[in-house]
C-alpha positions in Angstrom: 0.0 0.0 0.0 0.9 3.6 -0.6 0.7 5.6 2.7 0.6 9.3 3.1 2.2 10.3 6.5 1.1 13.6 8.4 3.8 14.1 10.6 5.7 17.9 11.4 8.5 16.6 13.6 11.1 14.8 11.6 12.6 12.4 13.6 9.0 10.7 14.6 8.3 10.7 10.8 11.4 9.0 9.8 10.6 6.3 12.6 7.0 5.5 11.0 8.2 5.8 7.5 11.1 2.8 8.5 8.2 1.0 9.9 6.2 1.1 6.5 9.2 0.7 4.3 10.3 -2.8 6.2 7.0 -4.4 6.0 6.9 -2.8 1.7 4.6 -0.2 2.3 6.2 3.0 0.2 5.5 6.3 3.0 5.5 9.9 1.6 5.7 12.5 4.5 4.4 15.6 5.1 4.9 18.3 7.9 2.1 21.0 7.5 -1.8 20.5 6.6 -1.8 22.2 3.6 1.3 20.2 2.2 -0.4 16.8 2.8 -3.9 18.2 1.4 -2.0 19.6 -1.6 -0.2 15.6 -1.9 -3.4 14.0 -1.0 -6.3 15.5 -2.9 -3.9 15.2 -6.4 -2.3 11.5 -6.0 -3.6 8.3 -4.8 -2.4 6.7 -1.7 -4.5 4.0 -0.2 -4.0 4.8 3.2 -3.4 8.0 5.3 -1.5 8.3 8.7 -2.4 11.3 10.7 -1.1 13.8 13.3 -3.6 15.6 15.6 -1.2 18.9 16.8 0.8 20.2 13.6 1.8 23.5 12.9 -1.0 25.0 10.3 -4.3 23.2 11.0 -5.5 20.6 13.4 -5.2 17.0 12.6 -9.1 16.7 12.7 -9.4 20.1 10.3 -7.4 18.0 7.5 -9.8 14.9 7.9 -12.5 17.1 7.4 -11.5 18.3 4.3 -10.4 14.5 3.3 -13.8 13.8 3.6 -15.3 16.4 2.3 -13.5 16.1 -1.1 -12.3 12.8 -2.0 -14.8 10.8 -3.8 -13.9 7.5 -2.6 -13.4 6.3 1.8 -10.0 6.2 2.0 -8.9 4.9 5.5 -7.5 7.4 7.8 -5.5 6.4 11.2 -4.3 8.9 13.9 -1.5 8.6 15.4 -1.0 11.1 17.6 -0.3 12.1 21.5 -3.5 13.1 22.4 -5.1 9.8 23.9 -8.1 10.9 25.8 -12.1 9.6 25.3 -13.0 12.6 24.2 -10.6 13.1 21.5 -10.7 9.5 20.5 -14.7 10.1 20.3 -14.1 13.0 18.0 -11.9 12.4 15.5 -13.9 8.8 15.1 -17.2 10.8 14.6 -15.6 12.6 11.7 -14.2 10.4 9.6 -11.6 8.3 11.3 -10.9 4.5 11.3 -8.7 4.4 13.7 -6.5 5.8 16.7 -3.6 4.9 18.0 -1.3 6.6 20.6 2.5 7.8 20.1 5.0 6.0 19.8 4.1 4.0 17.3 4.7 0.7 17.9 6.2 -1.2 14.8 3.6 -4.4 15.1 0.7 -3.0 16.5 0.7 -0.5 13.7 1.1 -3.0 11.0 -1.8 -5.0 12.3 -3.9 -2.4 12.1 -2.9 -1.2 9.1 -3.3 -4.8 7.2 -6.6 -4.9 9.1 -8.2 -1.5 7.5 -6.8 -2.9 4.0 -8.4 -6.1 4.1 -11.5 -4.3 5.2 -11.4 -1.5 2.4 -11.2 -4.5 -0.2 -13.2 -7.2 1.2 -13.4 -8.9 -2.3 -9.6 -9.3 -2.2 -9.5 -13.1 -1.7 -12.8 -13.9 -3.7 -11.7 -16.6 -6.8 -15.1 -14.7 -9.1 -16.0 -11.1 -9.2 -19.2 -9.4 -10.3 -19.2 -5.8 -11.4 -22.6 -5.6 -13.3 -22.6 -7.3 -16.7 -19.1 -7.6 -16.0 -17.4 -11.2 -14.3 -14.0 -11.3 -13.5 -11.9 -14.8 -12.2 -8.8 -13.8 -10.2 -8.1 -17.5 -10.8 -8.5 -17.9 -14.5 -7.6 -14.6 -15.1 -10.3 -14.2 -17.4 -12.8 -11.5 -17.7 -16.5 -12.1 -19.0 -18.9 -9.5 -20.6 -22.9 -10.9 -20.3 -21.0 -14.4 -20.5 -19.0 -14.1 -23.1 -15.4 -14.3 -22.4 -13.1 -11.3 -23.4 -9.9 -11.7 -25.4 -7.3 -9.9 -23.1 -3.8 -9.7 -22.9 -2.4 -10.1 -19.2 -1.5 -6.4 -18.4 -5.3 -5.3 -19.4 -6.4 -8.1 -17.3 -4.1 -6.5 -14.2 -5.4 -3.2 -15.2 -8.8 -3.9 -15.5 -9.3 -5.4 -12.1 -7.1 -2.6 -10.6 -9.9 -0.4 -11.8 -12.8 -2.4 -10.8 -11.3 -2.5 -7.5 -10.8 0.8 -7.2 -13.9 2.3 -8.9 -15.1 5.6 -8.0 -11.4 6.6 -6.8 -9.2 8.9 -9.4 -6.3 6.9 -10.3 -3.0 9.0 -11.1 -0.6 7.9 -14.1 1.7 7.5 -11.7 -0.1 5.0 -9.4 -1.1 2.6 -12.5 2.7 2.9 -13.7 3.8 1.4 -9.8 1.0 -1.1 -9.6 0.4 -2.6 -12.5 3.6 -2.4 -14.4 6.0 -1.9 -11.4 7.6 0.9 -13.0 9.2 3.9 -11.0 6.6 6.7 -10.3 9.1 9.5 -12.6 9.0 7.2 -15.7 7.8 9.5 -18.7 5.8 6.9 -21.0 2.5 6.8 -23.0 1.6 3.5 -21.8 -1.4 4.0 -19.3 -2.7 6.7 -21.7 -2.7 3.9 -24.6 -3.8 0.7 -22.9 -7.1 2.9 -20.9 -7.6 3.8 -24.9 -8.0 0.1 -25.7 -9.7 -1.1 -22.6 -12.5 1.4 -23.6 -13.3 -0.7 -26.6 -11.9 -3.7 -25.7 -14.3 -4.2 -22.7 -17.1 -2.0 -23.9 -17.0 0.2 -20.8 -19.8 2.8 -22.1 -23.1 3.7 -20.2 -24.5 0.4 -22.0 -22.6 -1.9 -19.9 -23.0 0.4 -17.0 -19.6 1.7 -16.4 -16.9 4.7 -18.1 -13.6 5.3 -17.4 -13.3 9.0 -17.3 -10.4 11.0 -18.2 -9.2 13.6 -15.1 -7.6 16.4 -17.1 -3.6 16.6 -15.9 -4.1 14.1 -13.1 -5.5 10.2 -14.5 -8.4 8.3 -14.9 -11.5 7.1 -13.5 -13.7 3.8 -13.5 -17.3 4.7 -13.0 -20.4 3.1 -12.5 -22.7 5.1 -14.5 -25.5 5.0 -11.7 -23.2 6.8 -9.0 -21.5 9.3 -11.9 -25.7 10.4 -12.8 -26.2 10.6 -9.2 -23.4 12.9 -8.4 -24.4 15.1 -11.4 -27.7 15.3 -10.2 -26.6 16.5 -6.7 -24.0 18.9 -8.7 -26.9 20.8 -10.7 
């Protein structure tokens, strides 16, 4: 997983980022609110780490605006010194998954982290996937439209289920480069730009089938079911 780290005093940020890296979980940092919302709101990181007391903006201010303008739940953890009910109570009510006390401790955060990723992707261990017309066998590694099996190659098969996994979330260049090809993040290539071209026609993913990938101008792409993209239009008029 990709983890975004809201931490303002270095050394405590290196400690947390060493923890990530050794179990193979890449850890950007950040030390002010506005850096990590600038960072968070423009990539995609699957996780977030949190600080209550920085030096901008509360903690608790930053989930908010989390919240309040990404499209998809991404899990949120504080880690921070403030331990008491009422602040536990608090940041849970708006938005968080889960709290856990400085220092961090190497194992407990790990479990808790590879428990809010199994429960953000519950499907993860499921052999056949529905996603409407659409059947998908981790397995076989086949992918079937209204029965009838698809002729893939085995990078759109990767790709596709990274985006039906991952549907409703804005997926940056970047992040497809890293997880589907496991290519470094600074690469400059057409190759996601190419292969989303020939999934589009490849897998029939127009409001017929119920899904669109939609192109994010400057940032990446899409998947979306069509019912949730007319609802938010609806709400947006």
């Amino acid at each position: 997983m990709r983890i975004a780290l809201l931490e303002d005093e270095y050394e405590q940020a290196q400690h947390v980022q060493q923890i990530l890296s050794d179990q193979g979980h890449p850890c950007d940092s950040f030390p002010t609110g506005q850096s990590f919302l600038s960072a968070v709101l423009h990539r995609s990181y699957d996780l977030m780490i949190l600080d209550w007391q920085i030096p901008d903006m509360t903690g608790l201010d930053v989930l908010r605006d989390i919240r309040a303008q990404l499209n998809w739940p991404v899990p949120v953890v504080f880690l921070t010194q403030r331990d008491s009910e009422q602040d536990i109570v608090q940041a849970l009510d708006a938005g968080a998954d889960d709290y856990l006390s400085k220092p961090a401790r190497p194992a407990e955060l790990i479990a808790r982290i590879n428990a809010l990723a199994r429960r953000s992707n519950p499907d993860s261990d499921k052999e056949e996937l529905h996603y409407g017309p659409f059947v998908v066998n981790t397995s076989r590694r086949t992918i079937a439209l209204n029965g009838e099996r698809l002729t893939l190659t085995d990078k759109d098969f990767d790709l596709t289920l990274f985006l039906f996994q991952n549907q409703g979330r804005l997926l940056t260049r970047e992040m497809l480069l890293e997880r589907v090809w496991g290519l470094t993040r600074d690469i400059n290539t057409r190759t996601v730009d190419t292969h989303m071209s020939r999934l589009r026609r490849r897998l029939g993913l127009n409001p017929d089938n119920g899904f669109r990938i939609k192109t994010i101008y400057q940032r990446g792409y899409r998947l979306e079911a069509m019912a949730d993209a007319a609802a938010e239009e609806v709400t947006s008029a």
